[in-house]
N, C-alpha and C positions, 0 to 999 in steps of 0.2 A: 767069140768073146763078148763081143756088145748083144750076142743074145739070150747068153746066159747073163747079164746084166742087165735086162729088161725083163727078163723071167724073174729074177730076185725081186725087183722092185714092183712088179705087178703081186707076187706073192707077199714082200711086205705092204703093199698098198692094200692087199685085200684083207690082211690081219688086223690090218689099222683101223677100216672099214668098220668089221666086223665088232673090235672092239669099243671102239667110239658109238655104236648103237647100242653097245650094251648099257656103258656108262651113260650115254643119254634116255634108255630106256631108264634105267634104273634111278636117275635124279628126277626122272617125273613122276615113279610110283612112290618113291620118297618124299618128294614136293607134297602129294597130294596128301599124302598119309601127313604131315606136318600140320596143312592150312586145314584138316579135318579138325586135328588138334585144336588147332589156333581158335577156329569156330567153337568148341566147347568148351573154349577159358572164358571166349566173352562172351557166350548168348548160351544160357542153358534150352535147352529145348521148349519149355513151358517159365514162363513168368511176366512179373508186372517189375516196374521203375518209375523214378521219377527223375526229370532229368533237366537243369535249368540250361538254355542255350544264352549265350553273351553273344552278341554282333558287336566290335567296335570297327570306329571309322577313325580315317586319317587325324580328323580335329579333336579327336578323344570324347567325342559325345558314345556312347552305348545305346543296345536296345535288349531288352532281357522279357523272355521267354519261359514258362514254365510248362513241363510237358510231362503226364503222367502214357507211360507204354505199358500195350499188352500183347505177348507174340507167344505164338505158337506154332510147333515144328520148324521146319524151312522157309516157310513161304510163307506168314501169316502174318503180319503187324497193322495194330490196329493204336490211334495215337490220340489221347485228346490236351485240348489246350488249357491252363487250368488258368495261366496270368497271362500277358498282364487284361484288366476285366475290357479292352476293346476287343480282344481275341477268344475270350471265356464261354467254352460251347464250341466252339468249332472242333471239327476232327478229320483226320485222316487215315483211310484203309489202305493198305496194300497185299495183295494177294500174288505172288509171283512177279511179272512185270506191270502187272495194273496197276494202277494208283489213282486213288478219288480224296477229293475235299467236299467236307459238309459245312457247313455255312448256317445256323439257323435261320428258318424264317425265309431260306429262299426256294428253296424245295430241294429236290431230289439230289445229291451229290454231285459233283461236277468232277471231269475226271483231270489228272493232272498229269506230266511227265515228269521222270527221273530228274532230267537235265536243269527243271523249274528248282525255282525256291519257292516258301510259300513264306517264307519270314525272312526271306532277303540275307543279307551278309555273304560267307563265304564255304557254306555247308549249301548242298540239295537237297533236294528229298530223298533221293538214292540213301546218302549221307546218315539222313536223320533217322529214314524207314530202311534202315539194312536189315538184308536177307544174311543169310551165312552167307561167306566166302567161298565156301566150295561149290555152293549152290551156283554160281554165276562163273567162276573163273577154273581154268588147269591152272595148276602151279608145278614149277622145274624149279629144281634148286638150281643157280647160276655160280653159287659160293657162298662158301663155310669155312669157318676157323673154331679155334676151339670155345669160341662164348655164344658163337650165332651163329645162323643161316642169312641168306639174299635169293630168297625167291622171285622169281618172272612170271607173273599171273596173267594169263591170255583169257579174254573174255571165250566165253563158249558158245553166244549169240553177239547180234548188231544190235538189241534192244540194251544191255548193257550200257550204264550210265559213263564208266571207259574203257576202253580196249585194251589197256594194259596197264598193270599195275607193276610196282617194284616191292617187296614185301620184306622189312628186317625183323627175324624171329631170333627173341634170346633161346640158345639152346637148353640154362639150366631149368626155366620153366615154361615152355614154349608157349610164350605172351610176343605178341606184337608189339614192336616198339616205334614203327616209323611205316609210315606206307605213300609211295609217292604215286601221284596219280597220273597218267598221260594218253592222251588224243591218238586217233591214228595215224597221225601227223608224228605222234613221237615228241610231240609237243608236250610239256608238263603243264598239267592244268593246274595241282594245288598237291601238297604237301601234308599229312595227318599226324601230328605228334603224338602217341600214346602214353601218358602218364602214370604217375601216383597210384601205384597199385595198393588195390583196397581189401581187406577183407570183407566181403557184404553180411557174413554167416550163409547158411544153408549150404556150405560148400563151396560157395561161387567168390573167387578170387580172380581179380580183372583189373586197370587202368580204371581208375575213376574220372581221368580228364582227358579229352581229346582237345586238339589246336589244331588249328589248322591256317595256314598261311596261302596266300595266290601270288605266283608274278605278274599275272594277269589283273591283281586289286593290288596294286602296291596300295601301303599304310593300312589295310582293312587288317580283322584278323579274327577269329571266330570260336568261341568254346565251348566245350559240351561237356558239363560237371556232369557224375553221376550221381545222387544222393543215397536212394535206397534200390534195392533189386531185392527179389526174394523168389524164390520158386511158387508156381501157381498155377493150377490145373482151368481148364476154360471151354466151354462147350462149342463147337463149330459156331453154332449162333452169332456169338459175340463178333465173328468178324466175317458179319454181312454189313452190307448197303444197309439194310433196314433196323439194325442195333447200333449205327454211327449216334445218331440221337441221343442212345441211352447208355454209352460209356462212361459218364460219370457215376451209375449206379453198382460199376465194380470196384470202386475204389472206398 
């Protein structure tokens, strides 16, 4: 008796198994088919933007940023400073995990990391010069109801600015509404609130405002307007080292 009782339980253990890989196969090729999505509501494959970033601090002083972007494919963002005029000239490439600042007048670009700021507050440069989502991270759906999903974004590398992401997609137009950021530690680094969705025209319908909060900066808090976005074709050129210089000439 107790061994045909151990035979049932090994056979329903082995059903369970089998089933639970399915559904967990099946929530990661769903995740990923999602955050694909997600990546083409906000970053068309080719265009330009202009984008003003806000720093505020505990005392309520500000610091405001004005930044014209140009990206292309996956991997390509290329960023110049346009305000306020101590900043005006400067620019930032990114290519994959690379990242350089140009500086006028000091020479050759200097390279930077994800992790850095280059305008301080509570954005990085990850942040500022994002890649797609899918390009950096797997995503599992972890849970879903009927207005949204909660995706779990595992980095795919250690160069990756963090190892895990938590991802809330609305399901009627699968837009990003919340993305929490966290350490390997499992620690929460910062918080990204996706806003005010905008029509830009050309198609391209996205959140015009991001927030972002840190437990890590308590009283700080950080925002990324979007103004204009438009679709726009761009020659490999444009995002070398050596056309950092001359990215005000596309706008």
């Amino acid at each position: 008796m107790h061994k045909n009782k151990f035979s049932y339980f090994m056979i329903f253990f082995f059903i369970s198994s089998i089933i639970w890989a399915q559904e967990s196969a099946t929530n990661k090729t769903k995740g990923n088919e999602i955050l694909k999505k997600v990546d083409e509501n906000l970053m068309p494959v080719s265009y330009e933007s202009y984008r003003k970033l806000i720093n505020e601090e505990p005392d309520g002083s500000k610091k405001e940023f004005i930044f014209y972007t140009v990206k292309k494919g996956k991997d390509k963002v290329a960023m110049l400073y346009v305000s306020p005029a101590s900043e005006k000239g400067r620019a930032t490439l990114r290519l994959g995990d690379n990242m350089w600042l140009y500086i006028p007048n000091v020479g050759r670009p200097i390279r930077i990391t994800s992790m850095q700021s280059v305008v301080g507050g509570i954005f990085n440069n990850a942040d500022i010069m994002r890649l797609d989502y899918s390009v950096e991270y797997d995503a599992t759906i972890i849970e879903q109801d009927g207005s949204g999903y909660v995706l779990d974004l595992k980095a795919r590398t250690q160069t990756v600015a963090y190892d895990n992401l938590k991802m809330w997609v609305d399901k009627k137009n699968t837009m990003v509404s919340k993305v929490e950021c966290y350490a390997a530690s499992s620690t929460l680094i910062k918080t990204l609130d996706f806003k005010n969705i905008k029509d830009f025209g050309d198609g391209i319908k996205r959140p015009a405002v991001i927030e972002t909060s840190s437990p890590l900066y308590k009283g700080y808090r950080s925002l990324m307007i979007y103004s204009k976005m438009k679709l726009k074709k761009f020659p490999d050129e444009v995002f070398t080292l050596d056309y950092l210089s001359r990215l005000g000439e596309l706008r």
